[in-house]
Each structure stands twice: as C-alpha cells, then as structure tokens.
VOVEX-811876 format. One line per field, with one value per residue (C-alpha): residue number from 0; residue in one letter; chain; x, z, y. Coordinates in nm, 4 decimals. Example, Ala and Ser with C-alpha at 12.3 -4.5 7.8 and 13.67 -1.06 7.14 Angstrom:
REM residues 2
num: c(0 1)
residuo: c(A S)
cadena: c(A A)
x: c(1.2300 1.3670)
z: c(0.7800 0.7140)
y: c(-0.4500 -0.1060)
//
This chain:
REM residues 470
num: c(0 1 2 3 4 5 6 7 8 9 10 11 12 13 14 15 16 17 18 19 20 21 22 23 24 25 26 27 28 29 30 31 32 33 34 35 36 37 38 39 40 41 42 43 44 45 46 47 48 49 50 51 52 53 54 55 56 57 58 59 60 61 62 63 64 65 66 67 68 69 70 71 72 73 74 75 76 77 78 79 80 81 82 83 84 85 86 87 88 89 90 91 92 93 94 95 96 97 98 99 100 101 102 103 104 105 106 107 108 109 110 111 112 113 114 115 116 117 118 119 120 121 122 123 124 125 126 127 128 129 130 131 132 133 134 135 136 137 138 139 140 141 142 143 144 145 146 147 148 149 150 151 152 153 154 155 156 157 158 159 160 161 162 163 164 165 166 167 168 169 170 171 172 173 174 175 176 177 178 179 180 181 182 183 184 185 186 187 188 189 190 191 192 193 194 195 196 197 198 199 200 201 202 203 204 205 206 207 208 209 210 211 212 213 214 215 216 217 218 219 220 221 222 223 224 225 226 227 228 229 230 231 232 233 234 235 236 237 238 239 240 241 242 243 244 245 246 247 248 249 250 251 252 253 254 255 256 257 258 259 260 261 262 263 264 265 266 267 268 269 270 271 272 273 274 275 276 277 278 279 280 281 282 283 284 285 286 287 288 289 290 291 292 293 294 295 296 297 298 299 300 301 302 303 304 305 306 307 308 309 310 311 312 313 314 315 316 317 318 319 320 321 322 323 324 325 326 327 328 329 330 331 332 333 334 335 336 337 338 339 340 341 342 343 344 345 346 347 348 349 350 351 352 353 354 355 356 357 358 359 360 361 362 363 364 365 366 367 368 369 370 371 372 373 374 375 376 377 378 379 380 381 382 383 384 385 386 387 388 389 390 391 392 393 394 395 396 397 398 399 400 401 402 403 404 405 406 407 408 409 410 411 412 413 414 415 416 417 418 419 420 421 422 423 424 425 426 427 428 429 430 431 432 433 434 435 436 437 438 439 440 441 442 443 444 445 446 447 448 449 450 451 452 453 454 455 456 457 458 459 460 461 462 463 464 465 466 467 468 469)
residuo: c(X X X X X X X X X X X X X X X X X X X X X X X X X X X X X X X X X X X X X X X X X X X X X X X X X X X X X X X X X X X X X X X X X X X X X X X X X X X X X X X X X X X X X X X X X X X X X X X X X X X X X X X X X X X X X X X X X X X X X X X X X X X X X X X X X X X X X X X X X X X X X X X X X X X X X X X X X X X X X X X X X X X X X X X X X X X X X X X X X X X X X X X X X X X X X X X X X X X X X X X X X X X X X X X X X X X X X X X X X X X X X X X X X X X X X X X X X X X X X X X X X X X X X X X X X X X X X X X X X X X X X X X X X X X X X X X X X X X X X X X X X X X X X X X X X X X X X X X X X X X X X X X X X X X X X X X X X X X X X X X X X X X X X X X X X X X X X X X X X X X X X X X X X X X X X X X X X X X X X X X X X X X X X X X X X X X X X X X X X X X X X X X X X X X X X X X X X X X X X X X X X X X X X X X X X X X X X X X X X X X X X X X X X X X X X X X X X X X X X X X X X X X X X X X X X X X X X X X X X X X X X X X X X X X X X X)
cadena: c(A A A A A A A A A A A A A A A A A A A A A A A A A A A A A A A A A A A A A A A A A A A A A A A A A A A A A A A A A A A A A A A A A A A A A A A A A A A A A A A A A A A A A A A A A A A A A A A A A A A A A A A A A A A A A A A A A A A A A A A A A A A A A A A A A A A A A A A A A A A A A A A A A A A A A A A A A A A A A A A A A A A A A A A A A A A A A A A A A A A A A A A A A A A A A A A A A A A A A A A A A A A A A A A A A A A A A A A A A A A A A A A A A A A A A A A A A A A A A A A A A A A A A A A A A A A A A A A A A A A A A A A A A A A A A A A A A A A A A A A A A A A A A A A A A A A A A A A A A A A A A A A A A A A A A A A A A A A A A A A A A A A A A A A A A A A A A A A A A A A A A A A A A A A A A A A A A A A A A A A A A A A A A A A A A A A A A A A A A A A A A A A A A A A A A A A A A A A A A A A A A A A A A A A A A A A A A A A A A A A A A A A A A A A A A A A A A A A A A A A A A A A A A A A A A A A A A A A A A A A A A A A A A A A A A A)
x: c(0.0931 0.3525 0.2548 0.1784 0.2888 0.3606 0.6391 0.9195 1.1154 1.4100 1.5303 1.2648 1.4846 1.4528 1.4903 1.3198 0.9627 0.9661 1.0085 0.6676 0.4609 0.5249 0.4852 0.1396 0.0665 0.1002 -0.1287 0.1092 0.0773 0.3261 0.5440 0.8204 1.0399 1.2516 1.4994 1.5595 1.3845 1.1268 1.3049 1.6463 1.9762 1.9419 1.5956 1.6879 2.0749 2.2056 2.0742 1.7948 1.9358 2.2517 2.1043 1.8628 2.1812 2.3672 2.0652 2.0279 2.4485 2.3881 2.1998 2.5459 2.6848 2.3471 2.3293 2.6578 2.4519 2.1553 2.3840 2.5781 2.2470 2.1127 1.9350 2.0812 2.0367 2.2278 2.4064 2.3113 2.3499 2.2568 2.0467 2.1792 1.9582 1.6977 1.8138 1.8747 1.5237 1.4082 1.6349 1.4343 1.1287 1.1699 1.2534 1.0074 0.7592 0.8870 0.8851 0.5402 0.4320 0.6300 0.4513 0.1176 0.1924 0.2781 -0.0621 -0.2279 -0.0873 -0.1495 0.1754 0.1623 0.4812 0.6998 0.9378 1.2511 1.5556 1.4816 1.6737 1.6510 1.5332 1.5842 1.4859 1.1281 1.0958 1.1937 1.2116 1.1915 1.3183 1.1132 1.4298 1.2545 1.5185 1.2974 1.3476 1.0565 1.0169 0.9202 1.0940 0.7692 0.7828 0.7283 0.6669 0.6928 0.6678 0.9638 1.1756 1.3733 1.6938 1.6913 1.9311 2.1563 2.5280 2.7145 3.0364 3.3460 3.5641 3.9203 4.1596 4.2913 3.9804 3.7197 3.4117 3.4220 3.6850 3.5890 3.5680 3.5759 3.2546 3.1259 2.8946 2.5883 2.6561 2.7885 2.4369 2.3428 2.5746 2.4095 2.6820 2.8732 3.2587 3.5090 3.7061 3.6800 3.8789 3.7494 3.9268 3.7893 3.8119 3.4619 3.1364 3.0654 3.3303 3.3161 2.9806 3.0965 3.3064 3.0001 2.8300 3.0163 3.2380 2.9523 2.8400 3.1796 3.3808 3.7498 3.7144 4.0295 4.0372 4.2434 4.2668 4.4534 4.4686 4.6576 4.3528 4.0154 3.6799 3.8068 3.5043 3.4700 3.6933 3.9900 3.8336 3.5723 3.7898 3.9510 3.6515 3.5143 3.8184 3.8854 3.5779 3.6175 3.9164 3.7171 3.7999 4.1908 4.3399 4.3112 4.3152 4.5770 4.6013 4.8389 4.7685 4.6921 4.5193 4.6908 4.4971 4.3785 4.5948 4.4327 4.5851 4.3960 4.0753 4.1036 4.1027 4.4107 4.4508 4.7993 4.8616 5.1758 5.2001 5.5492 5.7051 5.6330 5.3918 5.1388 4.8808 4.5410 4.3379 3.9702 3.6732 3.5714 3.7909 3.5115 3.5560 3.3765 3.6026 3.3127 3.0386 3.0201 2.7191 2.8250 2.6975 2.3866 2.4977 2.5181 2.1898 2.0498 2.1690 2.2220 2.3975 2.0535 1.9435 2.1703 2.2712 2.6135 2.8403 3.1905 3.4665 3.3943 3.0117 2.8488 2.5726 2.5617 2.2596 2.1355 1.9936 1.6338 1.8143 1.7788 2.0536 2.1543 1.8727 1.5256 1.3133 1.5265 1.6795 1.8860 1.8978 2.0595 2.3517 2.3334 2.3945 2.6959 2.7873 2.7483 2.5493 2.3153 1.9823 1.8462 1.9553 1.8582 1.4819 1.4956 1.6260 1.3638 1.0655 1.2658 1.2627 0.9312 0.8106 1.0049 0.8542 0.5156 0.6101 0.7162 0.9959 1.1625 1.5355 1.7612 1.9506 2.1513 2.3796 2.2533 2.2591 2.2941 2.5905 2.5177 2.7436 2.5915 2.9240 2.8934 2.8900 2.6767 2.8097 2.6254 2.7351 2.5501 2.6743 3.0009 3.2931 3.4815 3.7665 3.5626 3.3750 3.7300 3.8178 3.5218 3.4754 3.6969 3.5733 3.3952 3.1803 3.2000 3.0292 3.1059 2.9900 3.0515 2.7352 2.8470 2.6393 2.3167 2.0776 1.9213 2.2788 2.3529 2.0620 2.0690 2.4571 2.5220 2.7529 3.0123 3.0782 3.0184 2.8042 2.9681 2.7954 2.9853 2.8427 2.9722 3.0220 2.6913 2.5283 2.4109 2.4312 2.6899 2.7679 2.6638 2.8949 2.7047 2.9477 2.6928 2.3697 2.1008 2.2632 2.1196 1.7614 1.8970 2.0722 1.7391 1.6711 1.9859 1.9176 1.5889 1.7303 2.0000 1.7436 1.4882 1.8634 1.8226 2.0879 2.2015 1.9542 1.6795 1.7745 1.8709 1.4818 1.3087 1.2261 1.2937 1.1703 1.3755 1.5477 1.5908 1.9188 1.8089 1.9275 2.2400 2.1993 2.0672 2.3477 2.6101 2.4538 2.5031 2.8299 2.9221 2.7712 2.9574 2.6250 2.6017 2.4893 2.5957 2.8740 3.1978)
z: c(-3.2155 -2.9358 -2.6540 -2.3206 -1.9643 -1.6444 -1.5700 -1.8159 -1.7009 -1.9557 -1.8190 -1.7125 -1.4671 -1.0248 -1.0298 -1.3528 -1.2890 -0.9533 -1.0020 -1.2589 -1.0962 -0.7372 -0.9704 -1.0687 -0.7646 -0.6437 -0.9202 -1.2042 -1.5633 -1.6612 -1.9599 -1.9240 -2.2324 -2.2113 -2.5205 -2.4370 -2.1682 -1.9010 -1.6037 -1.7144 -1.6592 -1.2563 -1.3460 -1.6727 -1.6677 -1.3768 -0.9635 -1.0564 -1.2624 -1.0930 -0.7663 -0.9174 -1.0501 -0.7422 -0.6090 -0.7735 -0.7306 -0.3813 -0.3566 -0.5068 -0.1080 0.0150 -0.1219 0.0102 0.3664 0.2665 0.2478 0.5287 0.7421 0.5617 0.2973 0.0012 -0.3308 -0.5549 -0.8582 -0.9039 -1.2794 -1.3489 -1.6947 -1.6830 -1.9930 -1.7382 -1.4922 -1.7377 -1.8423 -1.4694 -1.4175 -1.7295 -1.5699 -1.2682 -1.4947 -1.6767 -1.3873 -1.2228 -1.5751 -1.6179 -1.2664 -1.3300 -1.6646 -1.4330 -1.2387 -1.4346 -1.5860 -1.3260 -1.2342 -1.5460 -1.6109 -2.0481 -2.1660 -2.4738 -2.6797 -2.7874 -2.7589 -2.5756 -2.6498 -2.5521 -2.7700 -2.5024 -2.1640 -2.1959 -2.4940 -2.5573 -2.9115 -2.8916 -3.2135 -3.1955 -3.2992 -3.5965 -3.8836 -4.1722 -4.2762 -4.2633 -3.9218 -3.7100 -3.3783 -3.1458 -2.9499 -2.6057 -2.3903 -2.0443 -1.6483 -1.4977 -1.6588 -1.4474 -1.6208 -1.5309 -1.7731 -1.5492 -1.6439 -1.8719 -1.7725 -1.8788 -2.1167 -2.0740 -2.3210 -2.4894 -2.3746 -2.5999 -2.6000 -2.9733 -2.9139 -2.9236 -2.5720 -2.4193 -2.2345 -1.9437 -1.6106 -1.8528 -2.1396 -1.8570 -1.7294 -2.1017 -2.1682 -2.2629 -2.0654 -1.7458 -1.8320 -1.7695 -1.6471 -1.6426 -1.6144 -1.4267 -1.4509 -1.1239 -0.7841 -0.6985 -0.5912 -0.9397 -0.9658 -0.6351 -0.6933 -1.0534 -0.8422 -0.6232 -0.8570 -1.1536 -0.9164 -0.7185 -1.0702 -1.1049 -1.2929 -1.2410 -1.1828 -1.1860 -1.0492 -1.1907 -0.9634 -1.0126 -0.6534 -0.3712 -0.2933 -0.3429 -0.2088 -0.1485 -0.0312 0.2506 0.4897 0.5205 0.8072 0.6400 0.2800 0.5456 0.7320 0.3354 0.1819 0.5070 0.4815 0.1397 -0.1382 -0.3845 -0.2585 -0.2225 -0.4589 -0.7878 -0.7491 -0.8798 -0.6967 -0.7931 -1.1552 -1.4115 -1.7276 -2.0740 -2.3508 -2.5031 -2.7215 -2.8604 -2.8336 -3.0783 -3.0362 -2.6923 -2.5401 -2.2974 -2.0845 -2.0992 -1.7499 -1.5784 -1.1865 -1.0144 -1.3630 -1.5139 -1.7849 -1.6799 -1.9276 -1.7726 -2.0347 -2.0227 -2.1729 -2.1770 -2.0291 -1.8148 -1.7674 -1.4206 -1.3652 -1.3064 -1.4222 -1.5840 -1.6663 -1.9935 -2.2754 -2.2611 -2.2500 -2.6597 -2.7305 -2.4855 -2.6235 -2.3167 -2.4591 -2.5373 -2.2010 -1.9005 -1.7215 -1.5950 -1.5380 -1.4224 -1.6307 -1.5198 -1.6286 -1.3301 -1.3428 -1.0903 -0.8833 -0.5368 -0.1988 -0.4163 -0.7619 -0.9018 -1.1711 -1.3331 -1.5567 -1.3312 -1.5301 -1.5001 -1.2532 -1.1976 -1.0122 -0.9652 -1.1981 -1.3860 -1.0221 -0.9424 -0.7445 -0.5616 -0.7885 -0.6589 -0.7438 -0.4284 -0.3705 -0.7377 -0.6148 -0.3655 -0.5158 -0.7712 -0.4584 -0.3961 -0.7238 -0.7980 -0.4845 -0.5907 -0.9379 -0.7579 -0.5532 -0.2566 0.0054 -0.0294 0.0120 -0.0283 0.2461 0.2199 0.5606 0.6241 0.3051 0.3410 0.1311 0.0516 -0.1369 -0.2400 -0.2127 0.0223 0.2986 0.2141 0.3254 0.4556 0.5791 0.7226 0.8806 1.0227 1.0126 1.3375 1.2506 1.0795 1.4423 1.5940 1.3711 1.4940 1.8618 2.1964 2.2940 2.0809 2.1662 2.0134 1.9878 1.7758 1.7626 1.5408 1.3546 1.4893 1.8523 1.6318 1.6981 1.3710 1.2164 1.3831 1.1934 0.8663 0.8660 0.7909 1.0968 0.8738 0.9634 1.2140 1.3096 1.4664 1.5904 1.7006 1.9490 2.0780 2.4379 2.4783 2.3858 2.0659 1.7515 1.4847 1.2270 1.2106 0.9766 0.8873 0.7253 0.7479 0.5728 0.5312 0.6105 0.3154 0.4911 0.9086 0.7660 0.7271 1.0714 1.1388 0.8855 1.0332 1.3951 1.2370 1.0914 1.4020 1.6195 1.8330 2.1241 2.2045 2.5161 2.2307 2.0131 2.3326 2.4733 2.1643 2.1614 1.8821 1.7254 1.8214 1.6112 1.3663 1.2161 1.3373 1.7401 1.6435 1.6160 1.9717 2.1077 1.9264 2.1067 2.4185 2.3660 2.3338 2.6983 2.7897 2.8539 2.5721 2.6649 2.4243 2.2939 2.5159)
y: c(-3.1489 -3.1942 -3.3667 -3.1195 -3.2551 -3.2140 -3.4339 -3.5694 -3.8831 -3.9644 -4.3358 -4.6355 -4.7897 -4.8415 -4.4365 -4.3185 -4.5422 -4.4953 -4.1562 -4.1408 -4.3681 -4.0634 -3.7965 -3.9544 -3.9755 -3.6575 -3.5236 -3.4750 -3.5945 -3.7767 -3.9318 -4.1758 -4.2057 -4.5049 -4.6320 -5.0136 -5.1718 -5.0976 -5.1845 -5.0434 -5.2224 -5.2703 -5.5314 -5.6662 -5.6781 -5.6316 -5.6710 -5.8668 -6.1318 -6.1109 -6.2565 -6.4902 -6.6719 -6.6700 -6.7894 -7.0956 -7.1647 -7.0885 -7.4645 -7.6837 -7.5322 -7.6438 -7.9746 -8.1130 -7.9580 -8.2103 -8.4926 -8.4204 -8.3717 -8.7459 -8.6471 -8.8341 -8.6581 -8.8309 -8.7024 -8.3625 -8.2152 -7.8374 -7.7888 -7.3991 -7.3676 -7.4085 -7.1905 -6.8902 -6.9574 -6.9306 -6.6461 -6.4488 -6.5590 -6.3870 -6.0946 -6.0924 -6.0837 -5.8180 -5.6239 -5.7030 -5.5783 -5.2531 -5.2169 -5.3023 -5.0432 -4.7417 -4.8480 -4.8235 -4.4697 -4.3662 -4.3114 -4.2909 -4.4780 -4.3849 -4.6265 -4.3920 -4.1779 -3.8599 -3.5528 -3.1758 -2.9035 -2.6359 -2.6300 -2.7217 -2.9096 -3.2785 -3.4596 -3.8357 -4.0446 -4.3574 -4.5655 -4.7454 -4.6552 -4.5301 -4.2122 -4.0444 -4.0764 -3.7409 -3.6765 -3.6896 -3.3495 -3.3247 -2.9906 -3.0170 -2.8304 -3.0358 -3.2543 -3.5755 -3.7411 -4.1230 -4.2492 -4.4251 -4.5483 -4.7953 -5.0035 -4.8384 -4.9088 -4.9913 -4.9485 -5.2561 -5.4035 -5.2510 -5.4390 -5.4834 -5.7724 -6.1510 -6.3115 -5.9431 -5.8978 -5.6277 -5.7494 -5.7257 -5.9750 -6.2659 -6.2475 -6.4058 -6.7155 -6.9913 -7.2344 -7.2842 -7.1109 -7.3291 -7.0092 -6.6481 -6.3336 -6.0553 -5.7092 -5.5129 -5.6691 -5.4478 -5.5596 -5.6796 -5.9032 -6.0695 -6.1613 -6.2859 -6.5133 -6.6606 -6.7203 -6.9049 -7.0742 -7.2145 -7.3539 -7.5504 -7.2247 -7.1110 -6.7094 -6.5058 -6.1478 -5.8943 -5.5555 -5.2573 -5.1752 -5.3327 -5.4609 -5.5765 -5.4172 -5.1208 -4.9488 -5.1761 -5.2196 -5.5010 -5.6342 -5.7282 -5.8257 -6.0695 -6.2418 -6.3484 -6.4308 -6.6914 -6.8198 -6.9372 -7.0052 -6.9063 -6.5045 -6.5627 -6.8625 -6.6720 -6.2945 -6.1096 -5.7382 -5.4642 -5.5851 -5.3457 -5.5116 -5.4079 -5.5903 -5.9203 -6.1275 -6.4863 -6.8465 -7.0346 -6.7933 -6.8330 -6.5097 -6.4531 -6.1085 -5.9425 -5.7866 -5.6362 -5.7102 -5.5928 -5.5229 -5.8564 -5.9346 -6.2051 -6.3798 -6.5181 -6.7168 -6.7767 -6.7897 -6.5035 -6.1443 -6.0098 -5.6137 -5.4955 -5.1694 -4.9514 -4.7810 -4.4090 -4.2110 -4.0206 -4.2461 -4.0969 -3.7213 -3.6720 -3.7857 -3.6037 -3.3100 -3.1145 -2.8110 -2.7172 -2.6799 -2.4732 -2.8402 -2.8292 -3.1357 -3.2065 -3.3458 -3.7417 -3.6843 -3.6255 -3.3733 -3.0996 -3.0980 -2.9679 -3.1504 -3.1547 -3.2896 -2.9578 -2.9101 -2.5393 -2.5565 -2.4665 -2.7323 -2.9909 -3.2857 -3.5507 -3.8606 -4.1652 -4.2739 -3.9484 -3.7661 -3.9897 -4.2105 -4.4171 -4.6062 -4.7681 -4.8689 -4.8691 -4.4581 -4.4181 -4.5008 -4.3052 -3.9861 -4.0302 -4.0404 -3.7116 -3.5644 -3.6299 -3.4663 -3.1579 -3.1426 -3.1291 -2.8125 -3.0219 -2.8969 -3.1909 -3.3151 -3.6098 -3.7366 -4.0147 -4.0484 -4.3932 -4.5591 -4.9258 -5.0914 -5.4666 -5.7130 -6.0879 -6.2997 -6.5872 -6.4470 -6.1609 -5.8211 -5.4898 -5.1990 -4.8786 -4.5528 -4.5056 -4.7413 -4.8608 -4.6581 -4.3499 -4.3644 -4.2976 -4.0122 -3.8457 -3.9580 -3.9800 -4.3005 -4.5679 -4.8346 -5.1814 -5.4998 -5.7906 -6.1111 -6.4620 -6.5892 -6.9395 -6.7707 -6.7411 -7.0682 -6.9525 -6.9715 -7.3075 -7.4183 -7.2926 -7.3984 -7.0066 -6.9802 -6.7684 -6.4279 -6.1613 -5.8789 -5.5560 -5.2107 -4.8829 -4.6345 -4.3345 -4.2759 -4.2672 -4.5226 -4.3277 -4.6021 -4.5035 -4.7763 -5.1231 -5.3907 -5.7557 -6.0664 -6.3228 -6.4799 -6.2833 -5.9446 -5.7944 -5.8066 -5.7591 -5.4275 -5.2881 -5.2774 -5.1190 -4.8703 -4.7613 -4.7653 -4.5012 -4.2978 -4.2921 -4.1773 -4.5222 -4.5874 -4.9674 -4.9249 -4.8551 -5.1833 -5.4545 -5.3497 -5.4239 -5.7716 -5.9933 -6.3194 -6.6095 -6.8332 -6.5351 -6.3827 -6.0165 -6.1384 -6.1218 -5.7185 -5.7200 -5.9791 -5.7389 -5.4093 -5.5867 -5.6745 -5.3162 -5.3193 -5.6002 -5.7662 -5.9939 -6.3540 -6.5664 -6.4391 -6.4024)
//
C-alpha cells in the first residue's frame, strides 16, 4: 500500500528539513525522503564543518596574541586527529538535534532515492542493493524538491583522478597538507586558504578570472588581501586549469596563464569552481512530471517556488543560485507555507552575503557603486575597525565597516571587513528590511564595548557626525 501524504520533501538538508518540520507545523503530514545524510551537504560537508575548522586555525593567530599580551604558552603542537574528531562532534550534534526535531514535529523520515512516477506519485528505492527490493510508493498533495547541488566537474580534472579532490572530501583528511592547489578563487577557496594556512599549509589559488571574489567588490578583495599574505603571495589569476599530470604520484596541475604553461604541485588539486544542481535531475525522473528547467539545470519556479507542474516546488540549490544555505532555509519556510494554502512569497532583496576568511566579510543590499547607478547623490560612511574599543581589545582591528544612503537618509547597502561581521550584518539586515534611515540606526542605543558600534559610528559618518572616526 503506498504511503498517503500531505507534503513530500525530496532533500534533508538547511532547506528540505526546515521546510518539513514548517509544513508540520502548519498542520500538514509530512514525509522527508533523504538519500545520504540528514543534514545534507551544508551540515555534514560543507558550512558546518567548514567553520568549525577555521575555527580551531583561527587560535595559531590568537596564540602569538597570548604571548604578545604575556601569557606564555609554550610550544604549541596541533593533534588534527583531534580536531577532525571535534569538528565531527559538533556535527554530529547538530545532526542529532535536527533528527530531534523532525521527531518531535512528527515529521516521518525515509532512507532512499526519491523519484517521480507522475505528478503525484513518488517511488523511493531504499538503496540496499538486493534485488528484490520494492520501490516504496508514495502519493502525495504537494510535493517540495530539496536536493541541493554538487561541485562541478572540470574537465581534465575529473574527480576519479588520484590527489584530485572537490571542497567536500578536504573537509576529511586525516593530516595537515603540506600544500594545496585550489582551482576557483570563490568563497570556497578563500576560506580553503584560512583555514589550512592557519594550520601551517602552503595554499595556491588558481582563477580563471582576472580576479578573485568576484561577487564582491575590489574594494573589499583589496582591504583582505592587505591585511594578510596569505590572500596575495600565491594566487595565480587569469589562469585557466588544463589537467593533472603526476611527478612521482605527486599530483601537479597543468595551467596556461598569458600563453605559458605553468605546473603547481601539491598534495592534493582541490577543485572549488562552483556548484551545479543537475546531478540529481535523472533520478528524479522529472520527465514524468510537467517541471521545466533551463539548459544550466536550474528549475523554473515562481515568487512562491511554484514550478510548471501545480504539485510541485523548488527551493534552494535546485532554484539556482545563489546558493546559499541560509536563502535555501528560507525559501523552504516559504514553500512550506504555500503547500499549506498560504499567500506566501519569497523575497530576497536583502540577503546577507558572508565570507569566513580572516577578516570575515558581509555584505547586504546595495553596493557603493550599484547605489550610484541608481541615485543622484549617495551617502557614505566608512570607518577602520582600529576606532572600535571592542576591536582594540580583541586585537581584531582589521578592516572596515561602510553604509550607503540615499539623499535621504534612507539606508541602502551596508559592507563589513572585520571580525565578527558575520553576526553585526544581521542587524543591518533587519534595519534593511524594517526601511530604517541612518537617523533610525545612530538613535538606537547600543551596548558598549561591542563590534555592532561600529554600524552606528559608520551611519554617522555618512552625517559627518561620527566621533571617533575622522
């Protein structure tokens, strides 16, 4: 007998569980069919233990602080068998309280590889091997497709090859590299940097472009990358990656830059050239249903995730970019809404932007020179972390925080190079949502020492009536 529910979610990860555990509860039964992990790639192989690494390099910088401040440590060695172990702790707890949750929802969990029959109708192959398996059938309202992306795949540097890795498998290694090639200059590889170099590594960057970062601007490419070699000694722009050749097993990546061949050895060729959401489109089967996608993979939806099919949406990686696990939770608040007979829409004009290099980066709303495009005049304040007492210390006094305002007053962008700017971005967020005006942000009063003053000292500096900076 095929199971009979409300609610389908194909994918367990930040958009797919958050998107049961809503539908539950708003009333809906629900079944969330997941083929790996609980979690998905963003908790188990990717954001999460991403940052719990460059966490824990994060204190070799803060050590050398210690001393300098009189605290003597000593020799300092780093067991990074223990630190992947704590790293897969931390992972493990937050799978556990996801688990917990959906639980508690009742939100019934299912171990396989969904596909469509038709529009209604889902078969899930429990992934076991034996033969005589039966494809458990599942009929359902509204269906949600969660399955997220996989890294792509360049040629001549299939995955198949030794020593040729993507973002996921150098979250495993069981040792320090003594050096690494990264082919993308993106978010994922500057973090790559952080983090292994903290830990004593040699990280090259390979990019295509003329540049690196290119979703952010060069203003901001140029406060990191003087703040700290590890951004600027070894990346190699205008590079284009060919393939992988060996010097006694050693993996070594064949690139062209300004019509010569260059060859970067390493340990391992690490591939971070961006994510794609296709993989998942062939066992998903969606010729059966009336889904629609473009010719890169995205699938077509609406403001409410809708795609061409009326049972079914889409969120998160399978929606396109800009891939983010953060908009891929959201969405799926939005979608399950929607499947419950909600007006409900997805609007993502101030979507924060965060990057964990050292300095952190975040970005909301418009740009400084976006902000001109649109607007006669511009307001703008900037102002160096070294004004922040909580900076001063911390020893965090790298960076800068800027805001743009139109003519008047109204807020329009706000750009963080400091510590901690992945959490002071949220309040920046929120004052773009609730339509604040630097008037709205220099009244509020904040905390002091705290990294969120520097928001206020930067609105005021677009009134020239900042007080510390100058």
């Amino acid at each position: 007998m095929p199971t009979m529910t409300d609610l389908a979610v194909i994918g367990a990860g930040p958009g797919g569980y958050t998107a049961a555990i809503r539908g539950a509860q708003k009333g809906l039964d629900v079944v969330l069919v997941e083929r790996e992990t609980v979690g998905g790639v963003c908790l188990n192989h990717g954001c999460i233990p991403a940052k719990a690494l460059i966490h824990a390099a994060g204190f070799q910088k803060d050590i050398d602080h210690w001393n300098a401040l009189g605290i003597e440590t000593g020799p300092v060695d780093v067991d990074f068998d223990a630190i992947q172990d704590w790293k897969d702790s931390v992972v493990d707890t937050l799978d556990q309280q996801v688990l917990d949750s959906l639980d508690h929802h009742g939100v019934e969990v299912i171990e396989g590889t969904a596909r469509f029959a038709d529009s209604n109708t889902l078969h899930v192959d429990n992934d076991s091997g034996t033969s005589d398996d039966e494809p458990q059938p599942i009929t359902f309202e509204t269906a949600i497709i969660a399955t997220g992306s996989d890294p792509i795949e360049i040629p001549g540097l299939e995955y198949d090859q030794k020593g040729v890795i993507s973002s996921r498998e150098i979250l495993q290694v069981d040792e320090v590299p003594d050096e690494i090639v990264v082919v993308g200059g993106g978010y994922i590889g500057m973090e790559a940097v952080t983090k292994f170099s903290k830990f004593g590594a040699r990280v090259k960057i390979v990019e295509a472009l003329d540049r690196v970062l290119t979703q952010f601007e060069p203003e901001i490419v140029d406060s990191i990358q003087e703040t700290s070699e590890m951004y600027d000694d070894e990346i190699y722009t205008s590079t284009l990656a060919q393939g992988v050749e060996y010097d006694d097993g050693r993996p070594v990546l064949v690139a062209e830059q300004d019509d010569e061949e260059i060859r970067l050895s390493g340990d391992y060729i690490v591939v971070a050239a961006g994510r794609e959401p296709t993989a998942a489109y062939d066992r998903l089967r969606l010729d059966t249903t009336d889904i629609e996608h473009t010719d890169n993979g995205v699938i077509d939806v609406d403001d409410q995730l809708r795609t061409a099919d009326d049972s079914i949406l889409a969120i998160g990686d399978a929606a396109g970019p800009p891939y983010l696990a953060h908009v891929a939770a959201h969405e799926g608040k939005v979608a399950a809404a929607v499947a419950a007979g909600e007006e409900r829409a997805v609007d993502t004009e101030y979507m924060p932007t965060v990057m964990y290099t050292d300095p952190e980066v975040a970005t909301v709303g418009l740009s400084e020179a976006a902000a001109t495009e649109q607007y006669d005049d511009v307001l703008v304040g900037r102002v160096p972390m070294a004004t922040s007492g909580r900076a001063l210390t911390t020893d965090k006094t790298s960076g800068y925080l800027k805001v743009i305002a139109d003519s008047d007053e109204q807020l329009l962008g706000v750009r963080i190079v400091g510590a901690r700017a992945s959490d002071t971005i949220a309040e920046a967020t929120l004052a773009l949502e609730l339509e604040a005006s630097l008037g709205d942000i220099v009244t509020t009063m904040h905390a002091h020492p705290t990294f969120p003053e520097t928001l206020v000292e930067a609105a005021e500096a677009a009134r020239d009536e900042a007080i510390h900076a100058y």
